[in-house]
C-alpha positions in Angstrom: -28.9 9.5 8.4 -32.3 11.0 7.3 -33.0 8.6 4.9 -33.0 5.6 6.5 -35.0 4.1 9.0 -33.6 5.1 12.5 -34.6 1.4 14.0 -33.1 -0.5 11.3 -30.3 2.2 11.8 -29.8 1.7 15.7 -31.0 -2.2 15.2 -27.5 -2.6 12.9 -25.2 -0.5 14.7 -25.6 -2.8 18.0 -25.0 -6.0 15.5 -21.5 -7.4 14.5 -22.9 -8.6 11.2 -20.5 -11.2 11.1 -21.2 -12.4 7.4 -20.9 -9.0 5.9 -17.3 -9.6 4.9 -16.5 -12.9 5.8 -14.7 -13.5 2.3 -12.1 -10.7 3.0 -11.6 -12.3 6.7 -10.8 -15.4 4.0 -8.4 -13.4 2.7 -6.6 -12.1 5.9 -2.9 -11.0 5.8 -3.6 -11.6 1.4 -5.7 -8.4 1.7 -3.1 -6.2 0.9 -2.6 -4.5 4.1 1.2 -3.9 4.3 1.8 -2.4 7.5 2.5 -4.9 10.4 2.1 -3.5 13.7 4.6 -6.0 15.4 7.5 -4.9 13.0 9.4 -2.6 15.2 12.7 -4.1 16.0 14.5 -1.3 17.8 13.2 -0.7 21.3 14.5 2.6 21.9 12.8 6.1 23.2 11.8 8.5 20.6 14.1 11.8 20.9 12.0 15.1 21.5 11.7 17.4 18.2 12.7 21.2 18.8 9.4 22.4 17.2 10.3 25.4 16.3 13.5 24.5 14.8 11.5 21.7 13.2 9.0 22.2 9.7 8.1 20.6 6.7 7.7 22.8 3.8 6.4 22.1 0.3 8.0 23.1 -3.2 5.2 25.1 -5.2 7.0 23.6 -8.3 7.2 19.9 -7.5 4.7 19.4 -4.6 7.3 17.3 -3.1 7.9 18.2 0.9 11.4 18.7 2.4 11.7 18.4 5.9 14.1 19.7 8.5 14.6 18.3 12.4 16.1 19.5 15.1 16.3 16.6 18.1 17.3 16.9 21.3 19.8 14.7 23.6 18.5 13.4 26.8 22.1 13.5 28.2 23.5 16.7 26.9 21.3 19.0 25.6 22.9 18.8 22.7 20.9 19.5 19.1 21.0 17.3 16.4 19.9 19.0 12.8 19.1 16.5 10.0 17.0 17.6 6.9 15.1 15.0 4.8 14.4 15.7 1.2 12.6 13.7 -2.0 14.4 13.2 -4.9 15.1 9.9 -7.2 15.6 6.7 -5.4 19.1 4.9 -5.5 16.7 1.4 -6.0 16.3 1.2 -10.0 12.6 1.7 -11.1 11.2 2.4 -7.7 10.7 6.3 -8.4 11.1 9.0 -6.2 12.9 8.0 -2.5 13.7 9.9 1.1 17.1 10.7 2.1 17.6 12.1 5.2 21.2 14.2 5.6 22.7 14.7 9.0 23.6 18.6 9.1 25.4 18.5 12.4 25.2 18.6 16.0 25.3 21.8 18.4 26.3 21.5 21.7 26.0 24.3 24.8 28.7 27.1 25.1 30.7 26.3 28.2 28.8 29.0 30.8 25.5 27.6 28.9 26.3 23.7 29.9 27.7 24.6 33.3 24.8 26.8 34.5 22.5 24.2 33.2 24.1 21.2 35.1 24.2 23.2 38.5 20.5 23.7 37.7 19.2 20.6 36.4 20.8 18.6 39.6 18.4 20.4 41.6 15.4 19.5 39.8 13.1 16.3 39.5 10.5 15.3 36.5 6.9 14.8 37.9 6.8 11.6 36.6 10.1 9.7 37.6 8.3 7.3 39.0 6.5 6.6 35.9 3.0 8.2 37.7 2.2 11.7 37.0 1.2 13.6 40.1 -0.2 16.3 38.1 -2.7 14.5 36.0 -3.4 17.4 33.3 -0.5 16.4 31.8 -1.9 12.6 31.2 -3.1 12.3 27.4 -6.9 11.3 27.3 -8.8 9.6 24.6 -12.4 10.9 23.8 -14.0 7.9 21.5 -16.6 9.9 19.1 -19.7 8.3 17.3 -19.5 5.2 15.6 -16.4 4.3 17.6 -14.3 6.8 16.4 -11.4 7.5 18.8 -8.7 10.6 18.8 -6.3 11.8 21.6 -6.8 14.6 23.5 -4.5 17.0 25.4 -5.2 19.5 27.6 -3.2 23.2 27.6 -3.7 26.4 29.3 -1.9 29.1 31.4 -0.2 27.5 34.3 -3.0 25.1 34.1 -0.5 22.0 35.3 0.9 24.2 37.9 4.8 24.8 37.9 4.4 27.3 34.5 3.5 23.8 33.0 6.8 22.3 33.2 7.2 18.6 34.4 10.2 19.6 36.2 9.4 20.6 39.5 12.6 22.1 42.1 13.5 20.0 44.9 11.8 22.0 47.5 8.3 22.3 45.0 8.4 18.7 44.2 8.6 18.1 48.2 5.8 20.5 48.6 3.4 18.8 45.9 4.3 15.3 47.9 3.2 16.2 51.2 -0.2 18.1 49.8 -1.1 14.7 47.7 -0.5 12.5 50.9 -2.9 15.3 52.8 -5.5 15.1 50.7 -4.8 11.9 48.5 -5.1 13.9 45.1 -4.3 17.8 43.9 -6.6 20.1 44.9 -8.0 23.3 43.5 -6.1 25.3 46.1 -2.8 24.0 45.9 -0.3 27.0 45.0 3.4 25.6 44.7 4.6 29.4 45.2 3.6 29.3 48.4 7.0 27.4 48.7 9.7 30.5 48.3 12.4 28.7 46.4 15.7 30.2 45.3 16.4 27.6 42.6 12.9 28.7 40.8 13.0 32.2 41.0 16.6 31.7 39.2 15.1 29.5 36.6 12.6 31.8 35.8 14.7 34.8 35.9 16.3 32.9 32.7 13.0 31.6 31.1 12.0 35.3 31.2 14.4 36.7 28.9 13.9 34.0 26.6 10.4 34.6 24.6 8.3 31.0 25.7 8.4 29.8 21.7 12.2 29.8 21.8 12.9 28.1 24.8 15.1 25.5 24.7 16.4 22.6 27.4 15.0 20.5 30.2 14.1 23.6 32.1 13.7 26.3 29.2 16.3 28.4 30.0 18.6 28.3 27.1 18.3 29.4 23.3 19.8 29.1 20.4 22.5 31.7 20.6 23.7 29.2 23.6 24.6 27.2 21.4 27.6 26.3 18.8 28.3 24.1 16.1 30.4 20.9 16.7 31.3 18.8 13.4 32.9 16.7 14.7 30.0 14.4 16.6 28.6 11.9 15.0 25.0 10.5 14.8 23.6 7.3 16.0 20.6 6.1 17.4 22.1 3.5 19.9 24.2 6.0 21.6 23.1 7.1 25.7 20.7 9.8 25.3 19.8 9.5 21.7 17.5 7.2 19.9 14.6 7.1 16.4 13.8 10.3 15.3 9.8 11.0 14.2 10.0 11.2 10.8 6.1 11.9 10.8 2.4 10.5 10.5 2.4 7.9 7.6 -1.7 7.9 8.1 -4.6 8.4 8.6 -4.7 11.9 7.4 -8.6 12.6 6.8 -11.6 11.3 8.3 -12.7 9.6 5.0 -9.0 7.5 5.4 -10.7 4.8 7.6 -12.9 2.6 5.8 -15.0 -0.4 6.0 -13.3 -3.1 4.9 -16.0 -3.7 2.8 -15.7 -0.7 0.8 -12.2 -0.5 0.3 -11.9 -3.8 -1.2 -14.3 -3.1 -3.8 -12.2 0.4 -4.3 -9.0 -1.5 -4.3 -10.8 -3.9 -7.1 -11.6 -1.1 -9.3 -8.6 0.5 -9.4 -6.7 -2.4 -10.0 -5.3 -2.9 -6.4 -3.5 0.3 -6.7 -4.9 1.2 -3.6 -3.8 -1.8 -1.4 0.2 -0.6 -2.2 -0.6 2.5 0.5 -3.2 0.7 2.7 -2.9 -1.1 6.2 -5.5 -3.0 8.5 -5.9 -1.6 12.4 -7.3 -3.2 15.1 -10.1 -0.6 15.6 -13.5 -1.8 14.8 -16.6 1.1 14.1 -20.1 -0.3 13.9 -18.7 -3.6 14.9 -16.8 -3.4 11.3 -13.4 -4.3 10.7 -11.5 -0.8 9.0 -8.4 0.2 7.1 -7.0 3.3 6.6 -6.3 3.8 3.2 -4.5 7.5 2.0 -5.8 7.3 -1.8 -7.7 9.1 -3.8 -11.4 7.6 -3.4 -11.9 9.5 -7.4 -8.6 7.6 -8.4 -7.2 5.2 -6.5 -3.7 7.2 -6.4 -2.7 8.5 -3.0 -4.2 12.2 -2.7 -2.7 15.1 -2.1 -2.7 15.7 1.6 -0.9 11.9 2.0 1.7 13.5 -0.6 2.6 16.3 1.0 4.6 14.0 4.1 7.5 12.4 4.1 6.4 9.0 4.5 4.9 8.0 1.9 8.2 8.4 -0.4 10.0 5.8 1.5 10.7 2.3 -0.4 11.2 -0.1 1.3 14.4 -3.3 1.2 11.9 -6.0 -0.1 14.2 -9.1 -0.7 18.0 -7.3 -1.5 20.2 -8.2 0.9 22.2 -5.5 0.4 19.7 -2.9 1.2 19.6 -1.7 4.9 16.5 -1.6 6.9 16.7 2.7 8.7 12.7 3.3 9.5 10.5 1.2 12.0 6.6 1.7 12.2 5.0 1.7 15.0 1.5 2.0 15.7 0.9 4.9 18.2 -2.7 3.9 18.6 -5.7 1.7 17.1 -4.9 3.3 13.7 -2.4 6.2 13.4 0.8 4.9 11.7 4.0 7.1 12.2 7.8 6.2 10.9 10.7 6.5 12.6 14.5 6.9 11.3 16.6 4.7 13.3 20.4 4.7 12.8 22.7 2.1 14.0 26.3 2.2 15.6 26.9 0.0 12.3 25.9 2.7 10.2 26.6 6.0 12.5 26.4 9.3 10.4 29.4 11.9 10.2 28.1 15.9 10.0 27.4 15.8 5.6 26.6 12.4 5.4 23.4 11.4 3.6 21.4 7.9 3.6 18.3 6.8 1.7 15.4 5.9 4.2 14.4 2.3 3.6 11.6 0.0 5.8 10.7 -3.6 6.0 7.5 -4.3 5.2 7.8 -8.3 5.7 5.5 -10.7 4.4 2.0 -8.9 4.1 3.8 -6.7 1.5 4.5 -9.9 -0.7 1.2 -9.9 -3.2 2.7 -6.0 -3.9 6.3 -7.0 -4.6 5.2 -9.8 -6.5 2.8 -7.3 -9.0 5.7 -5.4 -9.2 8.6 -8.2 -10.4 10.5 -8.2 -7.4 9.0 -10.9 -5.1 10.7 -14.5 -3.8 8.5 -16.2 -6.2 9.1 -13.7 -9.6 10.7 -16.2 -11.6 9.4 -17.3 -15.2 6.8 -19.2 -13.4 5.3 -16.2 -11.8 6.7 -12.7 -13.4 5.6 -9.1 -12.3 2.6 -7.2 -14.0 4.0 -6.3 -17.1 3.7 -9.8 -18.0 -0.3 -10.8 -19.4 0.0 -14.0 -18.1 0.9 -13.6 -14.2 -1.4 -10.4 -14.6 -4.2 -12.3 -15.4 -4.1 -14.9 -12.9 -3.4 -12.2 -10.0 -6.9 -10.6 -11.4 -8.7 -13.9 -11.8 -8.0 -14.2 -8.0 -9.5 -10.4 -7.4 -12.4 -11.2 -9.1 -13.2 -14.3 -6.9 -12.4 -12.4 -4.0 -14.9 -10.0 -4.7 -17.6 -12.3 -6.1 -17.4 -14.2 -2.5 -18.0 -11.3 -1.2 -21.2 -10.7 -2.8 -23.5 -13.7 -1.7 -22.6 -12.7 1.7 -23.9 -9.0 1.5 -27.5 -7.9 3.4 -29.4 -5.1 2.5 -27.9 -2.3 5.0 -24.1 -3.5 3.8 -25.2 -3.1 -0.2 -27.0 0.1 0.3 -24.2 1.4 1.7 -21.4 0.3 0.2 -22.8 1.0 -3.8 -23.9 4.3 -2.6 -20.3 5.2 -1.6 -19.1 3.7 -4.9 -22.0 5.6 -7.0 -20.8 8.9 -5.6 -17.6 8.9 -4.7 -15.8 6.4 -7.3 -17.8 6.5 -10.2 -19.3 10.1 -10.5 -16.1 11.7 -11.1 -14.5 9.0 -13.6 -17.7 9.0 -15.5 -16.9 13.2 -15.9 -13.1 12.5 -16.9 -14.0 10.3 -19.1 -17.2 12.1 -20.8 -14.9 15.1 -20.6 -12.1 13.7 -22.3 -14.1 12.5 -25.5 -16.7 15.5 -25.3 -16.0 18.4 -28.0 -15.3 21.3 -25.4 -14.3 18.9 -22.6 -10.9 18.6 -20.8 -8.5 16.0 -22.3 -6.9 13.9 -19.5 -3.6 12.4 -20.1 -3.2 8.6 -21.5 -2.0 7.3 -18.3 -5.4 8.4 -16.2 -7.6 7.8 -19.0 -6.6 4.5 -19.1 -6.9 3.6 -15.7 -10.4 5.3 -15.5 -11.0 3.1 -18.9 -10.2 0.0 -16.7 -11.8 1.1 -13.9 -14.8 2.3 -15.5 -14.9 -1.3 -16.9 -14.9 -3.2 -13.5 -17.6 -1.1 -12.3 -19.7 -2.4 -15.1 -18.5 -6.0 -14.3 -19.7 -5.3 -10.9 -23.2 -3.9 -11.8 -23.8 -7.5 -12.9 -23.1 -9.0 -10.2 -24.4 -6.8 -7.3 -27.4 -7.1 -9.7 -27.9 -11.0 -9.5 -27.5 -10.4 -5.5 -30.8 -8.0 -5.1 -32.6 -10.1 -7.6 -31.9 -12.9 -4.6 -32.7 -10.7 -1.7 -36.1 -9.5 -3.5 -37.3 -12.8 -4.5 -36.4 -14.4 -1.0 -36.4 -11.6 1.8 -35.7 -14.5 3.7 -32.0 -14.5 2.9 -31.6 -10.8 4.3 -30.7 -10.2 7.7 -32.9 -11.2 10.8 -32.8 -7.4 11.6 -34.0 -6.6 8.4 -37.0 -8.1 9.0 -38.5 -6.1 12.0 -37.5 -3.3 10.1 -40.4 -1.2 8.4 -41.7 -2.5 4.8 -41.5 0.8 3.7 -37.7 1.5 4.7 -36.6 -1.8 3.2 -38.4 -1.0 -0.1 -36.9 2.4 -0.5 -33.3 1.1 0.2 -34.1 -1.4 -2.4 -35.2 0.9 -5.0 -32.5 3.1 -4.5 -29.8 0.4 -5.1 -31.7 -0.3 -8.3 -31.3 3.4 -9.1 -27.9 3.5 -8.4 -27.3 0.1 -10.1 -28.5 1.5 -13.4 -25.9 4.2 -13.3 -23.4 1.9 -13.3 -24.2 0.5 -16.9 -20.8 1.4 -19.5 -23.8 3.0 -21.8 -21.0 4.9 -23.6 -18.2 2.4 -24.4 -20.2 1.6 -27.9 -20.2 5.0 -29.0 -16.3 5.7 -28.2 -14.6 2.2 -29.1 -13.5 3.7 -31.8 -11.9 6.9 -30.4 -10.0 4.8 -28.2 -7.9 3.8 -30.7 -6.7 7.4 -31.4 -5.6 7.8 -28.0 -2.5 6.8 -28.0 1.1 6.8 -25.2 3.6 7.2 -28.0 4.5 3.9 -28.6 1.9 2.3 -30.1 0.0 1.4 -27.7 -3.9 2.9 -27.4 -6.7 3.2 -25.4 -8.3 0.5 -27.2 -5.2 -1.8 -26.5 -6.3 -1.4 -22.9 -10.1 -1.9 -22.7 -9.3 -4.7 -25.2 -7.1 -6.3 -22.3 -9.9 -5.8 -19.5 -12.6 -7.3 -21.7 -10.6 -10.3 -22.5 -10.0 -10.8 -18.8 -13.5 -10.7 -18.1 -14.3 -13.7 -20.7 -11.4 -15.5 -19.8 -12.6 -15.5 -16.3 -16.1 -16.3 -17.4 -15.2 -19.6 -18.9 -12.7 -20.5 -15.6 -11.4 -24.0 -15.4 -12.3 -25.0 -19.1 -9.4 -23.2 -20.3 -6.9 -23.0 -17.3 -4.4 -20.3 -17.3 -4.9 -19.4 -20.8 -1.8 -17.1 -21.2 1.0 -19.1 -19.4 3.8 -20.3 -22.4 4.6 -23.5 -19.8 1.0 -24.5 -20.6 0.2 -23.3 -24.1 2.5 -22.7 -27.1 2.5 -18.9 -28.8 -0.3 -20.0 -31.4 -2.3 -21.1 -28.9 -1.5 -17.8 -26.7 -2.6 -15.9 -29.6 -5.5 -17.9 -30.6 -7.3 -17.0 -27.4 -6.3 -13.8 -27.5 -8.0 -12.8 -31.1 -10.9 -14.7 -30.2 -11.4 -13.4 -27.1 -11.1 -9.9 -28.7 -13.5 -10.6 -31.2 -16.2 -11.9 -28.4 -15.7 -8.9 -26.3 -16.0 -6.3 -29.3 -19.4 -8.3 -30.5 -20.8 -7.5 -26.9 -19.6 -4.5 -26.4 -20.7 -2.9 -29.9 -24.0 -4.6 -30.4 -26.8 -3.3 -28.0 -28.9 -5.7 -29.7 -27.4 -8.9 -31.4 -29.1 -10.1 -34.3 -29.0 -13.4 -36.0 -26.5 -11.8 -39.0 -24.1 -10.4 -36.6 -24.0 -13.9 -34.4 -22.8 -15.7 -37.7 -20.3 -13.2 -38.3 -18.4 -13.6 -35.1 -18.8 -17.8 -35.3 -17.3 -17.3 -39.0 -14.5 -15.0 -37.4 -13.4 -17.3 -34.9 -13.1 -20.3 -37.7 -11.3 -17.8 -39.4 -9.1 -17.3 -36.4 -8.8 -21.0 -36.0 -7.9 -22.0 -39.5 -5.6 -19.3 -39.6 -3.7 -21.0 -36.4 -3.9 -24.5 -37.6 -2.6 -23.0 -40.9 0.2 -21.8 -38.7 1.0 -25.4 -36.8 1.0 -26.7 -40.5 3.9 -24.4 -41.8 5.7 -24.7 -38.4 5.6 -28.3 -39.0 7.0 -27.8 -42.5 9.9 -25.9 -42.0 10.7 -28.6 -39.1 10.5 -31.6 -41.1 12.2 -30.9 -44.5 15.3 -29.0 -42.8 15.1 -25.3 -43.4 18.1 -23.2 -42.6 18.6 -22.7 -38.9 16.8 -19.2 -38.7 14.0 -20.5 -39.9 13.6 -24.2 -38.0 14.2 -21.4 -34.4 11.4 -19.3 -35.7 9.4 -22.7 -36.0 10.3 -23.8 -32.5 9.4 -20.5 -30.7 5.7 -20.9 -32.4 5.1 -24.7 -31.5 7.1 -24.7 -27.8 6.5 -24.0 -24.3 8.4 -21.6 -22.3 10.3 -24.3 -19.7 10.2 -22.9 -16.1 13.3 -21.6 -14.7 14.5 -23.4 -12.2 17.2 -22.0 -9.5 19.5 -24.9 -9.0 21.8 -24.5 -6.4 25.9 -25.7 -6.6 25.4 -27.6 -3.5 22.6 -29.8 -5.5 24.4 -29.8 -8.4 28.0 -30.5 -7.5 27.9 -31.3 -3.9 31.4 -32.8 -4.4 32.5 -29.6 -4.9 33.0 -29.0 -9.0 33.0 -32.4 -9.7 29.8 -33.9 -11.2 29.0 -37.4 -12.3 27.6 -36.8 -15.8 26.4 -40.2 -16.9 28.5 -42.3 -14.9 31.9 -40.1 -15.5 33.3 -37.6 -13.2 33.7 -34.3 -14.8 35.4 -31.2 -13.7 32.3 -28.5 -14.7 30.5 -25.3 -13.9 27.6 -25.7 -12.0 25.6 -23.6 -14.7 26.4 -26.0 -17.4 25.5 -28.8 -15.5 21.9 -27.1 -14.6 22.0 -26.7 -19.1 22.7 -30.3 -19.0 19.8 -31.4 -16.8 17.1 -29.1 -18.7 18.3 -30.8 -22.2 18.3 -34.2 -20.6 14.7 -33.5 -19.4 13.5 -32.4 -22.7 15.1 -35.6 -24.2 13.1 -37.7 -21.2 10.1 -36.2 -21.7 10.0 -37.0 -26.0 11.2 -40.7 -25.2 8.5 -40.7 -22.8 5.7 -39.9 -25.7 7.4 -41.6 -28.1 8.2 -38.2 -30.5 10.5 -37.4 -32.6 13.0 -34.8 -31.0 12.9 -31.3 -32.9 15.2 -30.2 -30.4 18.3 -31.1 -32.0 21.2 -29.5 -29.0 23.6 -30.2 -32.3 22.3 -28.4 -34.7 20.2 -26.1 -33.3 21.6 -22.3 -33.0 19.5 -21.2 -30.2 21.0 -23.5 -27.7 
């Protein structure tokens, strides 16, 4: 880098900086990483991939990739043809899904299999022993600055001797053994032809009419017009020669996949952690950082368009359902590429036509996703998915103090560097969508993006503040910044100041005053607007602010729908009076204070009435309409026959055995808690199970 010091540069690549992010190491398995290296449960070989008779290709209409895979059997040479393609999932509301179809199985024409097993007899694989003689062949890693690593493999013109092929003849493989134990290695002047060997010269007399792309078998002598169709094989993964097939590379696919840590928290943050759904942690460090290697969109948070174009991304996974069937392991084929594998049990064997969806286990890191999405152990009443205001809220609450432990804990080099990847490559283009989309000769985007860059655009505000406060610290006491920091050069540490400063202005939402009001013309079609969702991200910033003096202020177990209400309209109110007023005066304070007693008489007004209706015995409809204004939402609780009835059906209901379901026993309990709980506090019961309709 030219721009910054290259001492303070070399001084904090040789650190660890082991504060830096020591509120995501907090967080651990919670930080949305979803891929767990130790899930493979199938400890089978990998089948090789015909690549020719292998591709992926991609629909210019839909974008969507279908695959096609030719494997080959270890045993047999037999090919097995499967094609994968994307279309809608069989899982309700889990979008598009990856089947994979088994097309059928070719095996070797008779003079094909029996000139093959005469051949292959007479042959031996270099490394049988599990030790390559020839060494070219071994796979090398070549680790790049900053600790990046990639694999490396070596090809060239007979450049591993033998025309490349690990399968050496008897007599060859003899003559290789007795030059290594001569000279201890392989020498430059080893020639293997100076062996004249019959069984060779045959093989290549095959491989020679066979152009070296469409070669096919141990020893490259057969193609596919040796081969015919045989329906009547079927598939599985646990039979002798067979095993997973590679269904591809799930990530990284770019260099800008692996992050810090650091920086894709904050990304995940302001995107509303739609990043951490396609993310996973690696053991790789770089610059002594922990990484993850995330496949989204750094402009959007959605997973870009190289990541789209594979297969593995479309394939859900069995979450909690029982009845779902776990076909793909992960594995981990070095310190960050992830790859998936289809793996097909004798329990499930596939017949030539048959088609499967592909499903994988996440386990337990993937919780904190399932659970945003309404289908985790604990999504019950007590904890519901995202589409609910009050379990989104607390999920967010617990973002938000992620983040802001973060921030104390961040020196000089990690700020710099982490608001100048967010200042160019996060907020510069949702600042143009957004500018764009409300300019008079700009490019409308659609509701959805727009009001996700709304949020976004939002948090990024919300952090300003915050990073803010931080460099105030640093600059007021340099002696809080890092012990490198300080034999660094003045001037270096000033200019990385100033240019957070710089950056940190940018971030200001300067221009949600001036479109508020558009907001509420931008609508999805069913009501709901643009303003509807800022209004939402405001109120969870203020609801936040104030913490444990209102606890939880959306849950119906803890407050009553005119309280729920209440604090929403009030918190609106707040949140429009800072947004819209650059400069509060006096006039417009007392305006929002009256509006909030406004708000308040208008609820007590509410309690009153409710009250009313309750005590002088209106008809039914009306006394339930009371009730669902004054009560709390009781939690659902999943009671169990065995607890219930562990006599079997019998239960003792106030000292008499009765002969009832289980579910009206667990109706029982709830009303005999309710009737507890107003004996207890010495109420009156409004909740009459004798007259009231709604039970």
């Amino acid at each position: 880098r030219n721009d910054v010091p290259q001492n303070l540069l070399d001084d904090f690549m040789s650190s660890k900086s082991p504060n830096a992010t020591s509120a995501i190491e907090k967080k651990n398995a919670e930080t949305d990483l979803k891929i767990n290296p130790d899930n493979t449960r199938h400890e089978c070989m990998v089948m090789n991939a015909i690549e020719r008779l292998s591709s992926t290709v991609i629909n210019p209409n839909s974008g969507l990739p279908s695959q096609t895979i030719t494997t080959f059997c270890s045993e047999t040479e037999t090919l097995y043809d499967f094609r994968v393609e994307i279309k809608p999932s069989n899982i309700p509301n889990s979008g598009l899904g990856a089947f994979v179809t088994f097309l059928g199985a070719r095996v070797l024409k008779k003079s094909a299999s029996d000139r093959s097993a005469r051949l292959v007899v007479q042959h031996v694989a270099d490394d049988v022993c599990g030790n390559l003689s020839v060494k070219t062949h071994e796979e090398l890693t070549a680790e790049m600055y900053g600790g990046r690593k990639m694999h490396v493999t070596l090809k060239g013109d007979n450049l591993h001797h033998n025309d490349n092929s690990l399968y050496w003849s008897n007599e060859r493989q003899n003559h290789l053994k007795r030059h290594i134990d001569k000279y201890g290695t392989l020498l430059d002047h080893f020639d293997e032809d100076e062996v004249c060997c019959k069984v060779n010269s045959e093989v290549k007399k095959y491989r020679s009419k066979i152009p070296e792309a469409e070669r096919i078998g141990f020893l490259g002598i057969h193609s596919e017009s040796d081969y015919v169709e045989d329906k009547t094989l079927v598939f599985t993964s646990e039979k002798t020669g067979l095993g997973m097939l590679e269904l591809g590379r799930y990530g990284p696919h770019r260099k800008t996949d692996v992050k810090d840590n650091l920086h894709f928290e904050f990304k995940s943050f302001i995107f509303n952690a739609e990043p951490s759904e396609w993310s996973y942690g690696v053991s790789e460090q770089r610059l002594g950082r922990d990484q993850a290697i995330d496949i989204t969109d750094d402009t959007t948070g959605e997973i870009h368009s190289l990541a789209r174009q594979c297969t593995p991304v479309y394939v859900n996974e069995v979450g909690h359902n029982k009845k779902l069937h776990c076909n793909v392991d992960i594995r981990h084929t070095n310190e960050c590429s992830v790859y998936y594998y289809i793996f097909i049990d004798k329990d499930h064997a596939m017949k030539a036509g048959d088609q499967v969806e592909l499903l994988v286990d996440y386990g337990e890191a993937y919780e904190d996703v399932r659970e945003r999405k309404g289908y985790g152990k604990d999504n019950n009443k007590l904890c519901e998915g995202d589409d609910d205001d009050a379990a989104r809220l607390k999920r967010n609450f617990v973002d938000r103090e992620m983040v802001q432990q973060d921030i104390p804990d961040l020196k000089l080099f990690d700020m710099f560097y982490l608001v100048e990847y967010l200042t160019n490559d996060v907020l510069a283009p949702i600042d143009q969508r957004i500018r764009g989309s409300f300019s008079a000769n700009g490019q409308a985007e659609s509701f959805t993006r727009l009001s996700k860059d709304i949020v976004a655009r939002q948090r990024i505000h919300w952090l300003r503040m915050q990073l803010q406060c931080r460099l105030k610290e640093m600059m007021s006491n340099p002696n809080q910044d890092d012990e490198l920091l300080l034999h660094a050069m003045t001037r270096g540490r000033k200019e990385m100041v100033t240019a957070i400063d710089e950056s940190l202005l940018k971030w200001d939402f300067d221009m949600l005053p001036d479109i508020l009001s558009f907001l509420n013309t931008v609508s999805n079609g069913d009501g709901k607007t643009l303003q509807d969702i800022i209004r939402l991200e405001l109120s969870e910033e203020l609801l936040y602010s104030v913490g444990s003096k209102l606890p939880d202020p959306l849950n119906s177990t803890m407050w009553c729908k005119i309280s729920i209400d209440l604090a929403k309209s009030i918190t609106w109110d707040i949140a429009r009076y800072l947004v819209c007023c650059k400069d509060p005066k006096h006039s417009m304070a007392q305006m929002l204070a009256e509006q909030i007693l406004v708000n308040a008489k208008n609820a007590a007004s509410k309690v009153r009435e409710a009250c009313h209706i309750l005590n002088t015995g209106s008809s039914s409809f009306s006394r339930n309409a009371a009730i669902d204004e004054l009560s709390f939402h009781s939690l659902r609780r999943k009671m169990k026959k065995k607890d219930v009835a562990p006599n079997g059906s019998f239960i003792n209901v106030y000292g008499t055995d009765l002969n009832i379901h289980h579910g009206t026993a667990a109706t029982i309990a709830d009303i005999q808690a309710y009737q507890d709980a107003v004996e207890l506090g010495y109420l009156e019961p409004y909740f009459d199970p004798c007259s009231t309709n709604r039970l």
